[in-house]
C-alpha positions as a Python dict, from the first residue, in 0.01 Angstrom:
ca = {
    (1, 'X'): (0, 0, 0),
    (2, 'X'): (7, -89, 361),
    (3, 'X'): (-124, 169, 646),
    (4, 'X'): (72, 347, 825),
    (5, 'X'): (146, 459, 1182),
    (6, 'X'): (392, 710, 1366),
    (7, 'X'): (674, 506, 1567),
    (8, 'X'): (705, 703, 1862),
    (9, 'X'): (502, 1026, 2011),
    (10, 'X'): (607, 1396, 1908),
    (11, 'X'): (561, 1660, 2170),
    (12, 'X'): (408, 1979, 2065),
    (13, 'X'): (329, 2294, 2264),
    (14, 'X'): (167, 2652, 2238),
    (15, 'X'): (-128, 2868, 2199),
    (16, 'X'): (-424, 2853, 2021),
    (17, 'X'): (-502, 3075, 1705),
    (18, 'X'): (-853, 3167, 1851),
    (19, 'X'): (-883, 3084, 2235),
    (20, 'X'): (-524, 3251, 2271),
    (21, 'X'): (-455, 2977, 2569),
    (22, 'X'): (-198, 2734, 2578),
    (23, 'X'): (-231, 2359, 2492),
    (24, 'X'): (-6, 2056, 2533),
    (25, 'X'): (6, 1822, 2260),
    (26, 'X'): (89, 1462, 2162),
    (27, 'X'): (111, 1309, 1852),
    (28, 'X'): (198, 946, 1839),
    (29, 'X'): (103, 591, 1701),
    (30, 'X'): (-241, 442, 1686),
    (31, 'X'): (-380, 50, 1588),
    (32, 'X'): (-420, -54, 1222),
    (33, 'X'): (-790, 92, 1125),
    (34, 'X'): (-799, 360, 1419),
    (35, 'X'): (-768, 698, 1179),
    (36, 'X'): (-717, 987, 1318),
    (37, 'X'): (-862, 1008, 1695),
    (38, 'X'): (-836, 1310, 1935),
    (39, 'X'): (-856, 1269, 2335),
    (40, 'X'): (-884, 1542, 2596),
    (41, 'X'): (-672, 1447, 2868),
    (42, 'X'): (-818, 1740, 3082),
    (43, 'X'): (-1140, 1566, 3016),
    (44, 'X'): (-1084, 1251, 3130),
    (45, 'X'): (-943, 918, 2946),
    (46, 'X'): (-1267, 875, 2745),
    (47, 'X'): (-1318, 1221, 2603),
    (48, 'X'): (-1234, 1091, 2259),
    (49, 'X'): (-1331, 1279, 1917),
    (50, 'X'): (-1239, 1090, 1571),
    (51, 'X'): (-1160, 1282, 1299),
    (52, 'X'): (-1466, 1251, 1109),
    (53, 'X'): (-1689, 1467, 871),
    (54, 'X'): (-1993, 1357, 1100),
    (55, 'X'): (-1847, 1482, 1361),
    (56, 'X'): (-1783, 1898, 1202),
    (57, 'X'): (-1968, 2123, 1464),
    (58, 'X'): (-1799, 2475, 1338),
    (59, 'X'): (-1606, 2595, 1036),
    (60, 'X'): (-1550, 3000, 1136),
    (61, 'X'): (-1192, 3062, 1031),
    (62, 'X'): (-1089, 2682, 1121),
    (63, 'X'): (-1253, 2384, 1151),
    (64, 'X'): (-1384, 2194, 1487),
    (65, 'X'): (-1505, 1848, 1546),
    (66, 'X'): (-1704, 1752, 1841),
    (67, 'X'): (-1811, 1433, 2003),
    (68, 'X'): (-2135, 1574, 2273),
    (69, 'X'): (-1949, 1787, 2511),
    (70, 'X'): (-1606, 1685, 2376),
    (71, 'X'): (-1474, 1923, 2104),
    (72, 'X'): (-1154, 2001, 1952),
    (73, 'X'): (-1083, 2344, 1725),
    (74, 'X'): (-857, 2399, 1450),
    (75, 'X'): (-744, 2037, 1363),
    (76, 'X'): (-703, 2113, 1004),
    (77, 'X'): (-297, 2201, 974),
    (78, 'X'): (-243, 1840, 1177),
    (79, 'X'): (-460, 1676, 967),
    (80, 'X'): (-314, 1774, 643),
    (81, 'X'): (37, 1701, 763),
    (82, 'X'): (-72, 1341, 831),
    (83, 'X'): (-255, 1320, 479),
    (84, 'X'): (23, 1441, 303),
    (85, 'X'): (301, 1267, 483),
    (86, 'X'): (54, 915, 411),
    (87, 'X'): (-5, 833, 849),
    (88, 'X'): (-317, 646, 807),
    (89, 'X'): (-324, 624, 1224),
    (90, 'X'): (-258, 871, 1499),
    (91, 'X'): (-381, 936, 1811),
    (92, 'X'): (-335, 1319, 1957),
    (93, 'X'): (-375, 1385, 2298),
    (94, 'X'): (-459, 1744, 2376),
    (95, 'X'): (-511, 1939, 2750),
    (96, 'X'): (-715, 2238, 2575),
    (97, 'X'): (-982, 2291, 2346),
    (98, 'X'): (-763, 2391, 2063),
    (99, 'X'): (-488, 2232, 1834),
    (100, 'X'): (-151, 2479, 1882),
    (101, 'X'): (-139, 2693, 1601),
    (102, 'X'): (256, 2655, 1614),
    (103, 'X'): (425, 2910, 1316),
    (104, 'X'): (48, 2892, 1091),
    (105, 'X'): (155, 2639, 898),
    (106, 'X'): (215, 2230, 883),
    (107, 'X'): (587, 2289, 875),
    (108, 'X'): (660, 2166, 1261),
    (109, 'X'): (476, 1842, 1212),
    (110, 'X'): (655, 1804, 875),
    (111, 'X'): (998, 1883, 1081),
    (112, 'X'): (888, 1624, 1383),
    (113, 'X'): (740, 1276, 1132),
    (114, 'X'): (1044, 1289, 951),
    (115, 'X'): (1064, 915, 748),
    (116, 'X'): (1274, 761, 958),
    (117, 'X'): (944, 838, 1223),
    (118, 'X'): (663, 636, 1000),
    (119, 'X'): (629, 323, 1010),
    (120, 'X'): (425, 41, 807),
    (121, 'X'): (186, -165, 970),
    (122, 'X'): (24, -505, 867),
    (123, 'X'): (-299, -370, 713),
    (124, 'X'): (-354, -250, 396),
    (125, 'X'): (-485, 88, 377),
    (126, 'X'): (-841, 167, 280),
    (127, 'X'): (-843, 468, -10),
    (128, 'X'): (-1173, 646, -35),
    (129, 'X'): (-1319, 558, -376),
    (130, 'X'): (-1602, 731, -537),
    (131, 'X'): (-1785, 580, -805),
    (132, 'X'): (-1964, 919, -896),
    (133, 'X'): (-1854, 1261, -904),
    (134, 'X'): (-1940, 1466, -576),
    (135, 'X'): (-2039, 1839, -593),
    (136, 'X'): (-2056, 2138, -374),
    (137, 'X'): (-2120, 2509, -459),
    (138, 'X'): (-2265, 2838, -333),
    (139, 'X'): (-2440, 3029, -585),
    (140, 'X'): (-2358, 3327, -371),
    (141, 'X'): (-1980, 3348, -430),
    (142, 'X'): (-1969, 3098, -709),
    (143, 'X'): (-1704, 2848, -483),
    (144, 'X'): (-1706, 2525, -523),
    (145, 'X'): (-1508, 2208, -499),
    (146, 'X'): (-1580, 1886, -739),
    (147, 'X'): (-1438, 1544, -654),
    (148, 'X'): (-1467, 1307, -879),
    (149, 'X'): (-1316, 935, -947),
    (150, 'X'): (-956, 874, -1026),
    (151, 'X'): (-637, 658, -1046),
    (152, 'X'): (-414, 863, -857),
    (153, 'X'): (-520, 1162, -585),
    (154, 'X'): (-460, 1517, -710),
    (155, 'X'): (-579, 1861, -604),
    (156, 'X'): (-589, 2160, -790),
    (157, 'X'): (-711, 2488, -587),
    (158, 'X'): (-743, 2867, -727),
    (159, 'X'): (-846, 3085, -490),
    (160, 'X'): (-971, 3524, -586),
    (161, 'X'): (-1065, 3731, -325),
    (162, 'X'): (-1081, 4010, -571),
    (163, 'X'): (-732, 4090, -456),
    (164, 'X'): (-488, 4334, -588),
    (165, 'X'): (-207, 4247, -356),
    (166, 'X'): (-311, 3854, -385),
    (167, 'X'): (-432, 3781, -768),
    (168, 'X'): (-550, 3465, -862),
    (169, 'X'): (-371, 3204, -740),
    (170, 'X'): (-413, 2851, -867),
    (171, 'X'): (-146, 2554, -712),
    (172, 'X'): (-156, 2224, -733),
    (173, 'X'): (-53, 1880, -517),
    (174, 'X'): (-57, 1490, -655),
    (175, 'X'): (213, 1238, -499),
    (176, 'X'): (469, 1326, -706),
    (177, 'X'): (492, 1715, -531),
    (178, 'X'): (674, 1698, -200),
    (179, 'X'): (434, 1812, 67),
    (180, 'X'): (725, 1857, 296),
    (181, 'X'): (874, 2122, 85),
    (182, 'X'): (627, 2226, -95),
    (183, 'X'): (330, 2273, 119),
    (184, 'X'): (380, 2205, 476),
    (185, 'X'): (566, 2487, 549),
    (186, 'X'): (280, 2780, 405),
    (187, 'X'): (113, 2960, 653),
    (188, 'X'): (-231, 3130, 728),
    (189, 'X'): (-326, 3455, 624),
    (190, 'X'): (-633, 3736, 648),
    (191, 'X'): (-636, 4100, 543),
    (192, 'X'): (-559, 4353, 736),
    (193, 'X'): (-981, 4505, 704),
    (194, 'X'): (-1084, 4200, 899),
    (195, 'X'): (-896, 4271, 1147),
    (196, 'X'): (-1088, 4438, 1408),
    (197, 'X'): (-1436, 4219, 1290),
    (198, 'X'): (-1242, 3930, 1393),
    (199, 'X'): (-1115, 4061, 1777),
    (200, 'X'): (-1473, 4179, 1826),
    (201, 'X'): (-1600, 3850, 1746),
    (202, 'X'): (-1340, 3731, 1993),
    (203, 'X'): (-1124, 3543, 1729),
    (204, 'X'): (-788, 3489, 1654),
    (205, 'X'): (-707, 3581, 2034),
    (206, 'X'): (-396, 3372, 1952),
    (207, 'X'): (-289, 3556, 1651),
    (208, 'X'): (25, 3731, 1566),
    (209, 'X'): (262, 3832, 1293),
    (210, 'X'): (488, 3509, 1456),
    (211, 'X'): (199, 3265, 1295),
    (212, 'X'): (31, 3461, 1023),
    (213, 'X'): (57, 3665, 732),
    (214, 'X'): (-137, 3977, 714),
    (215, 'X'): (-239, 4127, 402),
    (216, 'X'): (-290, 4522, 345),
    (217, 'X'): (-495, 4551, 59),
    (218, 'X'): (-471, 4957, -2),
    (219, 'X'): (-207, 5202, 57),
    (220, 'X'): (-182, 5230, 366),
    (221, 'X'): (103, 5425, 555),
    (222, 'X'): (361, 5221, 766),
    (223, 'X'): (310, 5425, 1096),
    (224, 'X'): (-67, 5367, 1062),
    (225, 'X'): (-21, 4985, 1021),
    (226, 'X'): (225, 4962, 1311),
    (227, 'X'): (-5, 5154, 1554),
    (228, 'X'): (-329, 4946, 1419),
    (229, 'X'): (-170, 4617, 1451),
    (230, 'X'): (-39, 4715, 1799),
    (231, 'X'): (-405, 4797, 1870),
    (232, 'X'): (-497, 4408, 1773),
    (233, 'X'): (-232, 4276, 1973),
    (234, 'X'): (-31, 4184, 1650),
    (235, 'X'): (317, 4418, 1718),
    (236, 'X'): (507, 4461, 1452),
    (237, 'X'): (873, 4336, 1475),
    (238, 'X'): (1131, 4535, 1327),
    (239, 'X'): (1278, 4296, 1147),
    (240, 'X'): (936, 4208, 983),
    (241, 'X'): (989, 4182, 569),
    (242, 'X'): (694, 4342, 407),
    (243, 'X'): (639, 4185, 58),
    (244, 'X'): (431, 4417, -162),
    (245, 'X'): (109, 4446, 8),
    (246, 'X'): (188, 4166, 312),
    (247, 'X'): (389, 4154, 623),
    (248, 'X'): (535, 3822, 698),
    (249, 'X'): (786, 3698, 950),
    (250, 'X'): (1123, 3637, 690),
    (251, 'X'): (950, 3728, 416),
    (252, 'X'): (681, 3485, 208),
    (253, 'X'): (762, 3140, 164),
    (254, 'X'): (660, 3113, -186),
    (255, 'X'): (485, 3405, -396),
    (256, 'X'): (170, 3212, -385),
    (257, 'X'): (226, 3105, -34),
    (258, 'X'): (-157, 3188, 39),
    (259, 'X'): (-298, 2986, -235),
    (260, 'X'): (-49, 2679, -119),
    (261, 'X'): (-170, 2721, 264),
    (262, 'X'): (-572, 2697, 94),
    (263, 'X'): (-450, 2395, -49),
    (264, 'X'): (-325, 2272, 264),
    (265, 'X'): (-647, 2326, 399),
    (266, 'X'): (-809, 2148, 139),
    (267, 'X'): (-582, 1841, 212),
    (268, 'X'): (-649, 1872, 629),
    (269, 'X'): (-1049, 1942, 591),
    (270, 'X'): (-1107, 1631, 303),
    (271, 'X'): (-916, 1434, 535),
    (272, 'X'): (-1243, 1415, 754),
    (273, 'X'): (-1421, 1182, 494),
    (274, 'X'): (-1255, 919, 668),
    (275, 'X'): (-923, 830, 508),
    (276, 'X'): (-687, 860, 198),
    (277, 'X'): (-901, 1031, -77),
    (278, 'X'): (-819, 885, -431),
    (279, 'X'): (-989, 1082, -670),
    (280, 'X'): (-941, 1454, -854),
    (281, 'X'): (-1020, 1724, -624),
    (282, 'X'): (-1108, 2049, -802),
    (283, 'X'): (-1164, 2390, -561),
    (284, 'X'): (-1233, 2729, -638),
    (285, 'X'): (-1262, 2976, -317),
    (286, 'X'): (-1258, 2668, -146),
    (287, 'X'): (-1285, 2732, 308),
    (288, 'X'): (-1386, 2565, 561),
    (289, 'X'): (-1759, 2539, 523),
    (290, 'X'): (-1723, 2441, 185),
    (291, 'X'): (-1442, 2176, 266),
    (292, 'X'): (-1613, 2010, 511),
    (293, 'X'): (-1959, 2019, 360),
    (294, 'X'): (-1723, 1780, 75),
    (295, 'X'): (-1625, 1591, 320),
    (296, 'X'): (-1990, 1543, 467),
    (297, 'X'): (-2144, 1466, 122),
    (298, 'X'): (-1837, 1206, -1),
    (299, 'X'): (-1920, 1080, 342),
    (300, 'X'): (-2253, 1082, 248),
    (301, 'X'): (-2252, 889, -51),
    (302, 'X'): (-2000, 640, 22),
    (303, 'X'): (-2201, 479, 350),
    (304, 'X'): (-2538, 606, 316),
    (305, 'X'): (-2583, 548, -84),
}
């Protein structure tokens, strides 16, 4: 299979989930070899980051990647979209710190590198191999994600939050799913208890019911959710459909549109080993610590072992 680029640059533009500000993004083609590589045009031209597990340097409620001074935040929605569209090379040029958040899901980028978009370069692509199974866990929480050798790429995630509303939800993506349809377009979620820990850690600064679904674990009364969520800067529309325990712009995607946007995650975080990663990926409670710790230690053992 031969690497692949995008043929033109995509325009993208809009706040970010945590720093609230607005960013202007492009997304275009990139050399044979190149990966994934960020630049900060209000930087300068050499204010490059690649997209690399080395280069992780925060993982609270989205993952960042930082070259010394240069850093970019929440990359992991972009990245999946390029892993599971196959673009082996991109380069994304970015005026803020952080990657637009868009609707909270992959589904714009999915939308924008339609086929006809992608095209094949001369190179062959490089898969990331293992020869030995690679482990992470916390004992605390009893997460944990196991990659080990295969044919073909497939993940499997189950997430439990000891959720009433939520369940256990278990989903799964190999080649043969379409990502475009079937993944892309799921979007991020947190309960409606973290909430105010999350504004008074001066998070999601960015985030509304336009880009997120919140989740209301107990029974809580409709006027009291309203005036909360007007109190975190998250109005709620009248037109908002409110699934059984979650209030979502339209309505879920998918009943299991929370495990499906984990996954997604999974897909944009593992991305940072460096390339296409051909091998069974198994996650339970997987995030972004946890990802990208994977990432690190595939990382790990394919150049340092």
């Amino acid at each position: 299979m031969r690497q692949r680029t995008l043929q033109r640059e995509f325009r993208f533009e809009g706040k970010g989930l945590h720093t609230g500000k607005i960013a202007h993004m492009t997304v275009g083609p990139a050399p044979e070899n190149t990966g994934v590589r960020f630049l900060r045009t209000d930087l300068g031209e050499g204010a490059y980051v690649d997209a690399l597990a080395a280069n992780v340097s925060r993982t609270a409620r989205s993952t960042m990647i930082s070259n010394g001074e240069v850093s970019v935040r929440t990359v992991e929605h972009l990245l999946s979209a390029l892993t599971g569209l196959g673009i082996d090379n991109a380069l994304v040029r970015l005026d803020g710190q952080e990657v637009p958040i868009l609707d909270g899901s992959a589904a714009p980028y999915v939308e924008a590198f339609t086929a006809d978009s992608i095209v094949e370069q001369e190179a062959e692509r490089q898969w990331v191999e293992l020869r030995e199974p690679v482990v992470v866990e916390d004992p605390r929480t009893g997460a944990y994600l196991r990659i080990t050798p295969a044919e073909q790429p497939s993940y499997e995630v189950t997430i439990d939050f000891n959720s009433k509303v939520l369940g256990v939800q278990t989903v799964h993506w190999d080649p043969s799913v379409d990502y475009a349809t079937q993944i892309g377009p799921c979007r991020t979620f947190c309960f409606f208890h973290e909430l105010k820990r999350l504004v008074l850690l001066g998070m999601i600064k960015g985030g509304d019911l336009e880009n997120a679904i919140v989740v209301v674990e107990n029974k809580v009364p409709l006027w009291q959710i309203r005036l909360w969520l007007r109190l975190f800067r998250l109005p709620l529309p009248e037109d908002m459909s409110r699934e059984p325990g979650c209030f979502a712009r339209g309505g879920l995607r998918f009943p299991d549109e929370c495990g499906r946007h984990k996954l997604l995650d999974v897909l944009g975080d593992l991305r940072l080993c460096g390339g296409f990663l051909k091998a069974k990926v198994e996650a339970y409670k997987p995030g972004h610590r946890m990802n990208t710790l994977a990432a690190k230690e595939i990382s790990k053992v394919l150049y340092n072992g």
